[in-house]
Structure formats: structure tokens, C-alpha cells
N, C-alpha and C positions, 0 to 999 in steps of 0.2 A: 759231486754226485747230487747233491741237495739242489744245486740248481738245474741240471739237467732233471733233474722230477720236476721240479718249480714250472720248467719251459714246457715238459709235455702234459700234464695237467694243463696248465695254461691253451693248451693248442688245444685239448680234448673241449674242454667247457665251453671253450669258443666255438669251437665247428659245431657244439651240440644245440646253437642259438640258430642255425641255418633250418636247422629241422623242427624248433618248435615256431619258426617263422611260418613255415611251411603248414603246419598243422595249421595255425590260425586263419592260414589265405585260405586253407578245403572249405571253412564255413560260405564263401562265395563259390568255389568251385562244385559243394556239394548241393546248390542252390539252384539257381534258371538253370544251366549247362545241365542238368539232368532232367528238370523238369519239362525242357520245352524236346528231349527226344524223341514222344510222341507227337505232336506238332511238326515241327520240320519234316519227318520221317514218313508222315501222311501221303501217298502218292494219290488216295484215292480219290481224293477231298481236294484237292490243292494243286493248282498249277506248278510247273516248273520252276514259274518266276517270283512265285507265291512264297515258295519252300526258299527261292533263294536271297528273296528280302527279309523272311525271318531268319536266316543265319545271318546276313549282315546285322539287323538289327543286335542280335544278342551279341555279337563280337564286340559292335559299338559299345552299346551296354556294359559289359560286364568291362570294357575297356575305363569308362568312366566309372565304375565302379573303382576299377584297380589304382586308377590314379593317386585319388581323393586316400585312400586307403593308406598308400606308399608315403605321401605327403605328411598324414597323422603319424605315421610309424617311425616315418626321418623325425618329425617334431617333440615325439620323445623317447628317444633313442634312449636316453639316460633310463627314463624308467622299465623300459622295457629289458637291460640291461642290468636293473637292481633286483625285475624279476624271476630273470631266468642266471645271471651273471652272479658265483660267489663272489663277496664283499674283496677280495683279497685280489682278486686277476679283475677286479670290475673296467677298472682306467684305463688297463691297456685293449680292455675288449670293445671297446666302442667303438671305434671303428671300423672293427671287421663288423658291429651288428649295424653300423649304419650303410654299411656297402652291401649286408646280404637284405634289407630290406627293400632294395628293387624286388626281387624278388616277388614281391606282392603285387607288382604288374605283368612280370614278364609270367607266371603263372596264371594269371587268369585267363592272360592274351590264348597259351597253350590249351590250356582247358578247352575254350572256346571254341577255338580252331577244332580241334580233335573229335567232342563231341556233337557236334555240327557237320564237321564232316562223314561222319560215321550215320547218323541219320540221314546225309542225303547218299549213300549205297557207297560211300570209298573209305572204306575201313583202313587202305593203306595207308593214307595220309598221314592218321598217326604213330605208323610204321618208322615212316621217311622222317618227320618230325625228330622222333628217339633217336633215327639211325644217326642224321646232320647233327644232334645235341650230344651224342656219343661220338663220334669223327670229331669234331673241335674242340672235344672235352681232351681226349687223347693227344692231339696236336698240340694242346697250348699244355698238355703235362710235359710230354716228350721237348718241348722247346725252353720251357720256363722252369718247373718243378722237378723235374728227373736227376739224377745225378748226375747228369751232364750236360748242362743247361746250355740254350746259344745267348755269348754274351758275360760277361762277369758279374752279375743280380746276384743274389743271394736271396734263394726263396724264403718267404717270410710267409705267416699263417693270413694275413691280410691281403695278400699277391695271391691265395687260393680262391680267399674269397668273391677278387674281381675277376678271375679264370672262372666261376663256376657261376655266375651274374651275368657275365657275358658269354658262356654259351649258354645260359640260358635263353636269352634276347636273341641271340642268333637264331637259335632253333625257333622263338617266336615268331622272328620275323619272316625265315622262311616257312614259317606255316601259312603266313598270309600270301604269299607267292605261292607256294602249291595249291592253296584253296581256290584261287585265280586261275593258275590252268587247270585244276577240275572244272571250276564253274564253266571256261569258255568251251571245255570238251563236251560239257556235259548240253550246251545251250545248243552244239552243231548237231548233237544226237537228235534233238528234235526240230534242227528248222526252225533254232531261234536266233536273232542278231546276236554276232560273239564277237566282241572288240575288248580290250583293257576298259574303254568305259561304258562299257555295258552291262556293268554290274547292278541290281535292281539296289537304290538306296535305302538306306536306314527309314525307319519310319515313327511314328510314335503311336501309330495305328497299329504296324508290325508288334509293337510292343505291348501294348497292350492285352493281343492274341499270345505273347508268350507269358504275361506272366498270368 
């Protein structure tokens, strides 16, 4: 009995290290990705091409933000882990906090996408987003975690944490693929050149206007 409390205690203080990750990434998501709404969202002021090299810009951006970020958060894993992890489940938690600190990229990348997309008139975007990160979130419980797993694994609270890491990134990365066929839909709306590479580039001009 004493160790079954020991295991789930142990799983609760762990999973609750995903959400104070979380907390800590909004100080970048509660940042540019709100600020430049009015900017991008500008139809009246701003070319089409205009609005859509400062959404690239900011994805950049906030991308090289998240990196750098993930980078510090892997390098100390340990303390971050002393501060949020009681002393007693600490050793066996590290791991799962160094697997949920991607996190800190694939979040910004979302962010980005989302309100980017919603400034330039396609509110669904981050609709599809949620729905692809819910679909894969489901799939890889029902395949891995359920009680009936495909395969003999034994889910473990570490196997949650790379299930819930990687739809995250999924759902990131299909955001940049929908935002792509926005862009190209949105470029034929007006009788502009629409290809894969005719996306308006990053700029530091762009950026400058956003921040």
C-alpha cells in the first residue's frame, strides 16, 4: 500500500512540473504574439505582402527565441527540478522534466502560428491546430497508455511525457503547413504570385515594425 501512494504521488509532482514549464514559456507567449495583433491585423495601412512578412517575421523570432530558451531549461534541468520537484521523488523526476522542457519550443512555435493567424482574418487555424493536437493526443493514449496497449511496453509516467511533447510538435508543425495554405489562398484572393516559395521573408526591418 505505502508504495503504491509512494508511485502515485510520485506521478502527480511529476506531471505538475509540465504545467509550471508552461507557465514560465506564457512570459514569451504573453509577449510580441500579442503585441504585434494590431500590426499584422492592419488591412488598411499595409499591403497583403506587408502583413505577411510580419507574420513570418514574428514566427522566426519567437522561434529563436524558444530555442535559446529550451537549450537553458535542458542545462538545468537539475535545478529546475530542485524547484519545483519535492526532495524525495526529485531523481527519479528528471527526466520526465527534461523531456517536457521541449516544450518551451514547441509552445512558442503554437502561440505564433495562432495569433498570427487570427490577425490576418483565419481564426480557424487555431481551431485545426487544437483539433490535429487532440486527434494525436488520443491516438497515441489509445495505442500506448490505455489499458490495452498495442505491443507489450508498460506505460510508464516518462512514456506520457514524450506522448504529450510530441503532439505537441506535431500540432506545431502542422501549424506551419496550414499557415502556408492560408498564405497561398489568401495571396490567389488578390492576384498575388502563390507558390510554396513565395512566401514574403523574415526580415529585421519586419521586426523592428513589430516590436
Amino acid at each position: 500500500m505505502l508504495l503504491i501512494r509512494t508511485h502515485r504521488f510520485l506521478k502527480v509532482v511529476t506531471t505538475d512540473v509540465y504545467t509550471y514549464i508552461g507557465t514560465i514559456v506564457e512570459v514569451l507567449n504573453e509577449g510580441l504574439p500579442r503585441t504585434v495583433w494590431i500590426i499584422i491585423g492592419d488591412r488598411s495601412n499595409r499591403s497583403l505582402n506587408k502583413r505577411l512578412s510580419l507574420t513570418y517575421t514574428l514566427i522566426t523570432f519567437q522561434i529563436l527565441l524558444g530555442i535559446p530558451l529550451m537549450i537553458i531549461f535542458l542545462s538545468s534541468a537539475k535545478y529546475l527540478a530542485a524547484a519545483f520537484v519535492p526532495e524525495v521523488v526529485r531523481q527519479p523526476s528528471l527526466t520526465y522534466v527534461r523531456i517536457s522542457l521541449v516544450q518551451a519550443l514547441s509552445s512558442v512555435m503554437s502561440t505564433a502560428v495562432a495569433n498570427s493567424t487570427r490577425a490576418l482574418d483565419h481564426p480557424d487555424v487555431p481551431l485545426l491546430i487544437s483539433a490535429v493536437q487532440f486527434a494525436v493526443t488520443i491516438l497515441f493514449d489509445l495505442l500506448i497508455v490505455s489499458k490495452f496497449p498495442v505491443g507489450s511496453s508498460k506505460p510508464i509516467v516518462n512514456m506520457q511525457a514524450m506522448i504529450r511533447v510530441a503532439c505537441d510538435l506535431v500540432s506545431a508543425v502542422c501549424g506551419f503547413g496550414i499557415i502556408n495554405l492560408a498564405r497561398l489562398k489568401m495571396q490567389r484572393s488578390v492576384s498575388l504570385p502563390s507558390s510554396p516559395s513565395s512566401s514574403p521573408p523574415p526580415s529585421p526591418r519586419e521586426l523592428e515594425t513589430d516590436l
